[in-house]
ZALOZA-703855 format. One line per 8 residues: their letters; for each residue x, y, z of C-alpha. Coordinates in nm, 2 decimals, padded with zeros to 4 digits. Example, Ala and Ser with C-alpha at 12.3 -4.5 7.8 and 13.67 -1.06 7.14 Angstrom:
AS> 01.23:-00.45:00.78 | 01.37:-00.11:00.71
***
This chain:
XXXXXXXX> -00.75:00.14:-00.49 | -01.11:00.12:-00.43 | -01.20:-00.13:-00.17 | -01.47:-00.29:-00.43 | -01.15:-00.36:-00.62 | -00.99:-00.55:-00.36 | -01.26:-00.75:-00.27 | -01.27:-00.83:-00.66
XXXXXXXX> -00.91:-00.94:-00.64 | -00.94:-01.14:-00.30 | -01.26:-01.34:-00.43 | -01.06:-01.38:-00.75 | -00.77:-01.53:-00.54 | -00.97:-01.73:-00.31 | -01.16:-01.88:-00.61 | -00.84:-01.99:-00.79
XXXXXXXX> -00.78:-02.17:-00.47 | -01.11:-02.32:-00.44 | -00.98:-02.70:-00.59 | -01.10:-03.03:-00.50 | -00.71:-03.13:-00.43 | -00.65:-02.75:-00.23 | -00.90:-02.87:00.05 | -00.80:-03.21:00.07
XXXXXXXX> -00.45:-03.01:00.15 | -00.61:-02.84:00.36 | -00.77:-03.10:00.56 | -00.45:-03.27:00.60 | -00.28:-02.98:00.71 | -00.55:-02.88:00.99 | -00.52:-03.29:01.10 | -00.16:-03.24:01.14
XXXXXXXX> -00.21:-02.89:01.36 | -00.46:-03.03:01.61 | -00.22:-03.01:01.89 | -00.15:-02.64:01.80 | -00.53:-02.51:01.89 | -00.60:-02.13:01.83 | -00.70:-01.95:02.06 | -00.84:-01.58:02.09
XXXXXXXX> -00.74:-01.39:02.34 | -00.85:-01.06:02.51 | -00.64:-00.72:02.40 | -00.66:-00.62:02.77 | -00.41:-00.66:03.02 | -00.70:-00.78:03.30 | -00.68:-01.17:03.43 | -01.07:-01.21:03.40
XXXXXXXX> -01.14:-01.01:03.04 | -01.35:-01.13:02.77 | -01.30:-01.16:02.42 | -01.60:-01.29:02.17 | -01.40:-01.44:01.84 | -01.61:-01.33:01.57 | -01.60:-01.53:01.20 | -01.79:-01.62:00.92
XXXXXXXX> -01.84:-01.97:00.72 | -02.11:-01.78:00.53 | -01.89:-01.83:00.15 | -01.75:-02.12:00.28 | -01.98:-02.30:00.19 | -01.91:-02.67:00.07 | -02.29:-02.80:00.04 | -02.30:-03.01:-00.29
XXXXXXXX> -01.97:-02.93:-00.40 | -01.68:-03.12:-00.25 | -01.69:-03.48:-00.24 | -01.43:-03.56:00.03 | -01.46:-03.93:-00.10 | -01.74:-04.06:00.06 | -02.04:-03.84:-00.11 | -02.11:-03.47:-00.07
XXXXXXXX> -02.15:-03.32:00.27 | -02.53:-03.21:00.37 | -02.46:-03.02:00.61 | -02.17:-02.83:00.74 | -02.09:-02.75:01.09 | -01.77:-02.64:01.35 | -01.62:-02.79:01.60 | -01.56:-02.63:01.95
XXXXXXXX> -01.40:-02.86:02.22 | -01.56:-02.84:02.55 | -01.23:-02.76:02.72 | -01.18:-02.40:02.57 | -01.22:-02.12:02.76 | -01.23:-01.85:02.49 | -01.55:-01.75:02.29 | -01.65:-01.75:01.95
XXXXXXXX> -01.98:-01.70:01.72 | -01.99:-01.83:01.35 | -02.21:-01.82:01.15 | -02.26:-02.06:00.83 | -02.46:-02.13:00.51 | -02.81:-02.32:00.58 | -02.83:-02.66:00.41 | -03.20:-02.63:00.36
XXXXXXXX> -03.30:-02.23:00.28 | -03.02:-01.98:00.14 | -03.23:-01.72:00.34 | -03.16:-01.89:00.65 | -02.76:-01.92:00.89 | -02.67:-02.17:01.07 | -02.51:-01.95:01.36 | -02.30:-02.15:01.65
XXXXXXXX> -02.24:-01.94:01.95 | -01.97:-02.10:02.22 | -02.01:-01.87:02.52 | -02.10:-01.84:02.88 | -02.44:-01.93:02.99 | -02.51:-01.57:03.07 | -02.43:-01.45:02.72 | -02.66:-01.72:02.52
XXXXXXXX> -02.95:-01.68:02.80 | -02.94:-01.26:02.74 | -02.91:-01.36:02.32 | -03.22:-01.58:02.41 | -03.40:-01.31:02.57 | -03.34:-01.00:02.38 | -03.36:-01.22:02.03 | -03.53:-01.52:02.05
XXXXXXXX> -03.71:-01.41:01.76 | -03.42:-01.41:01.54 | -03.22:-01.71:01.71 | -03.39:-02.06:01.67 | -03.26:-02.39:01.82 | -03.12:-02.64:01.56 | -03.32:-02.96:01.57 | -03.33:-03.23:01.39
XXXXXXXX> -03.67:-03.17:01.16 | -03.49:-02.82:01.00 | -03.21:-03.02:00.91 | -03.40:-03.35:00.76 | -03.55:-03.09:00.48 | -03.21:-03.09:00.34 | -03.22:-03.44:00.26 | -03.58:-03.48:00.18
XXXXXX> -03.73:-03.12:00.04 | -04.03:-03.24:00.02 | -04.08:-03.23:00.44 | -04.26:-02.83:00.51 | -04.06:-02.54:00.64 | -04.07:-02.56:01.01
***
């Protein structure tokens, strides 16, 4: 089967899934998990080996479209405890410009200060004036 085929029948399947009362499921379920964290680990046998979780929230995006009961969200984010050791990046959808990722990066100060060097051009911080444009438009592109 051709792999655009596959992807047609995946998106098909994730859409069908795609229901109001699916993530409200889902959001129970992950409640109920929180003591059972994930986390990545290296495919090395080495004690001090480092593994960079890699995933995407780019079309999971649930900017005006879920109400979770108390309005539609703005602005999407994840959550990383302080306390975990492994690494991950992931990126998700911009509130405010569809040309634009949100992109949170939990690794070791060496990592984010070479990312900062080599592509500071790509990689902004987040601050608080890119994210008011998605509740008033009308505020310029910074």
């Amino acid at each position: 089967m051709p792999l655009s085929s596959v992807a047609s029948h995946v998106h098909e399947l994730s859409e069908s899934a795609a229901t109001k009362e699916h993530f409200k499921q889902l959001i129970d379920w992950v409640e109920d998990q929180k003591p059972n964290t994930l986390i990545s680990r290296p495919f090395v046998v080495k004690e001090k080996a480092f593994s960079i979780m890699m995933s995407s929230g780019l079309r999971f995006s649930l900017l005006g479209k879920m109400d979770f009961g108390w309005g539609k969200p703005v602005f999407t984010s994840c959550h990383v405890p302080t306390t975990r050791m492994d690494c991950h990046v992931m990126p998700l959808a911009s509130p405010v410009n569809g040309d634009d990722w949100i992109v949170y990066m939990h690794l070791p100060k060496k990592q984010l200060d070479y990312m900062e060097a080599r592509a500071g051009n790509v990689f902004k911080p987040l601050i608080a004036g890119y994210l008011q444009q998605a509740l008033n438009p009308k505020i310029s592109r910074i």
